[in-house]
C-alpha positions as a Markdown table, in Angstrom:
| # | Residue | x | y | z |
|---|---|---|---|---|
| 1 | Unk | 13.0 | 47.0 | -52.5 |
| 2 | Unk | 10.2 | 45.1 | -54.1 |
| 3 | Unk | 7.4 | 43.9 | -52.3 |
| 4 | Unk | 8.1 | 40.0 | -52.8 |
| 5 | Unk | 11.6 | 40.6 | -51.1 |
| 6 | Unk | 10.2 | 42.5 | -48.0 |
| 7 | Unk | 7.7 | 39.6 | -47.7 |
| 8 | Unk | 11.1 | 37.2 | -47.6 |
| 9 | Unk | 13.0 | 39.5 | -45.4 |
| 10 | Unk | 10.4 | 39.3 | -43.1 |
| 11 | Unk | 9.5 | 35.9 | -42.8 |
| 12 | Unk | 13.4 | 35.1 | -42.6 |
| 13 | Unk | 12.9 | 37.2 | -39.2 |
| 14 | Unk | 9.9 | 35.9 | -38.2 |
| 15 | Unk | 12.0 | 32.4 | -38.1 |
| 16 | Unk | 15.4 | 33.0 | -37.3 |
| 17 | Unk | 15.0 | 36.0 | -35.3 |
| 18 | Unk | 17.2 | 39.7 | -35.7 |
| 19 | Unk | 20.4 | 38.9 | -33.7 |
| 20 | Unk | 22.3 | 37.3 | -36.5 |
| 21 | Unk | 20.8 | 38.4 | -39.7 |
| 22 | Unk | 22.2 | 41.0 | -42.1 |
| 23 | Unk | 21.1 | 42.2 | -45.4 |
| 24 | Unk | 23.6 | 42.4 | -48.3 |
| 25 | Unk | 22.3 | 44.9 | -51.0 |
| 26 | Unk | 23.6 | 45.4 | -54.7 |
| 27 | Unk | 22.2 | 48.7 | -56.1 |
| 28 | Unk | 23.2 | 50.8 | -58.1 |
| 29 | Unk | 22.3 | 54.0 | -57.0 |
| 30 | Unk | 22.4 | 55.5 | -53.4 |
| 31 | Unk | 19.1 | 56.8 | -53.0 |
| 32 | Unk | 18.0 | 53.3 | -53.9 |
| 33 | Unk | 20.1 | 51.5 | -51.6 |
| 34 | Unk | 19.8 | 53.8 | -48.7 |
| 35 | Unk | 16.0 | 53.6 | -49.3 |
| 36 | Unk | 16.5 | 49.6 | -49.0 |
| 37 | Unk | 18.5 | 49.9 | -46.1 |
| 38 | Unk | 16.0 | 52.4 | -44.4 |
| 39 | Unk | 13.3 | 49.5 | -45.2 |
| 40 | Unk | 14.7 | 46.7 | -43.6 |
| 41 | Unk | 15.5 | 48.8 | -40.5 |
| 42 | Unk | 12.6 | 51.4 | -39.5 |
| 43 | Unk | 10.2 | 49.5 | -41.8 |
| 44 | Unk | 9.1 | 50.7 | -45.6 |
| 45 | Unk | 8.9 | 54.3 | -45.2 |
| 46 | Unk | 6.6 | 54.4 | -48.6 |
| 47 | Unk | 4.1 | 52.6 | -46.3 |
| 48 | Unk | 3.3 | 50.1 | -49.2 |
| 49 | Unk | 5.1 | 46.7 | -48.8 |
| 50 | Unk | 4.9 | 44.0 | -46.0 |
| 51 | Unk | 7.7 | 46.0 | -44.4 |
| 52 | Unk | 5.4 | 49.2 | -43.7 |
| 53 | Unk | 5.4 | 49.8 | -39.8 |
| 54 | Unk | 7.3 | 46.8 | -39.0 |
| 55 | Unk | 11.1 | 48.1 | -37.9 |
| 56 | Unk | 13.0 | 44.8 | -38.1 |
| 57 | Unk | 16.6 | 46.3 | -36.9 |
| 58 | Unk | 18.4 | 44.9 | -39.2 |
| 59 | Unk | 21.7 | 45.9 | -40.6 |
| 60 | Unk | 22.3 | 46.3 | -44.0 |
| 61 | Unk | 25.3 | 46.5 | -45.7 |
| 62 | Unk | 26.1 | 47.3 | -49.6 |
| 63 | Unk | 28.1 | 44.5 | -51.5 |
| 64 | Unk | 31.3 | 47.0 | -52.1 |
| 65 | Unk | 31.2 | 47.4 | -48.1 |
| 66 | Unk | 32.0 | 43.7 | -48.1 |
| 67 | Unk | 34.6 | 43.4 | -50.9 |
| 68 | Unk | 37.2 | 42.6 | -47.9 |
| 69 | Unk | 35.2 | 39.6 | -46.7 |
| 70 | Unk | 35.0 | 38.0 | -50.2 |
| 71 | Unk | 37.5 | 36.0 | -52.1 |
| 72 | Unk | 39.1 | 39.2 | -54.7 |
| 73 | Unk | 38.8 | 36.7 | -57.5 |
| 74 | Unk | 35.0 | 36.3 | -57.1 |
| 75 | Unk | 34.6 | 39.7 | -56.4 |
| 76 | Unk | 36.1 | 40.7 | -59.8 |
| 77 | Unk | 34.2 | 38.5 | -61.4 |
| 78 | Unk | 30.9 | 39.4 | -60.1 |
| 79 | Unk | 31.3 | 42.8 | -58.9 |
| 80 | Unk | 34.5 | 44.7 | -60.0 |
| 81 | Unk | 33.3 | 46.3 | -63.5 |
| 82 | Unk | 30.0 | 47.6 | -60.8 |
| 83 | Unk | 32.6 | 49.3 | -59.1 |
| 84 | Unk | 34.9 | 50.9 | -62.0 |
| 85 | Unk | 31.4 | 52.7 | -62.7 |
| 86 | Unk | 29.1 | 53.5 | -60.4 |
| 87 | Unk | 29.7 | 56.2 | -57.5 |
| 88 | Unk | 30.9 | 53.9 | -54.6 |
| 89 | Unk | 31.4 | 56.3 | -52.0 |
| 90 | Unk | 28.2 | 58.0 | -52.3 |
| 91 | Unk | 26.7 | 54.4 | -52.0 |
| 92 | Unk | 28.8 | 52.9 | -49.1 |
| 93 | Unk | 27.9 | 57.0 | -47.0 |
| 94 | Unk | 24.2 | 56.2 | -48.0 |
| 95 | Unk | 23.6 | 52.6 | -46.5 |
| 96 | Unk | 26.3 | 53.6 | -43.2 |
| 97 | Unk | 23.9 | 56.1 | -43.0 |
| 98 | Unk | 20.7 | 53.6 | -42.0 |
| 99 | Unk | 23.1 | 51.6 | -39.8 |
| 100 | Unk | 24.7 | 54.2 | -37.9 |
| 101 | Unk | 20.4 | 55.0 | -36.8 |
């Protein structure tokens, strides 16, 4: 997770509080994803961003987690080829494994 989205993750805490917020992630790779998810719950564990030592607690989730919350024509659109390629379950056991923390 880049530094300029940690900075906005943060001050979207800083003003609406925890409690409600979740993060939806897109990558494409587990270690990436699991690495964002580990960010925007124990804080940036590369101690580099705005993120480092700040544990927000929030909940991440990856898109393909969500595809039963979003209408199946927009997810085909926007994320069904993603799927057909990448290595979904490895992603979905990667972020579940920040959340379940």
């Amino acid at each position: 997770m880049d530094l300029g989205n940690q900075q906005r993750i943060k001050d979207l805490c800083d003003q609406y509080g925890n409690e409600d917020l979740i993060v939806v992630l897109g990558g494409a790779e587990a270690e990436a994803s699991g690495l964002a998810a580990e960010t925007v719950a124990t804080g940036d564990p590369t101690f580099a961003g705005p993120l480092a030592g700040v544990p927000l607690g929030l909940k991440a989730y990856h898109m393909f987690e969500l595809k039963d919350e979003v209408d199946p024509a927009v997810y085909d659109e926007q994320v069904g080829m993603m799927e057909m390629v990448l290595d979904v379950d490895a992603i979905k056991a990667e972020v579940e494994t920040y959340r379940a923390q």
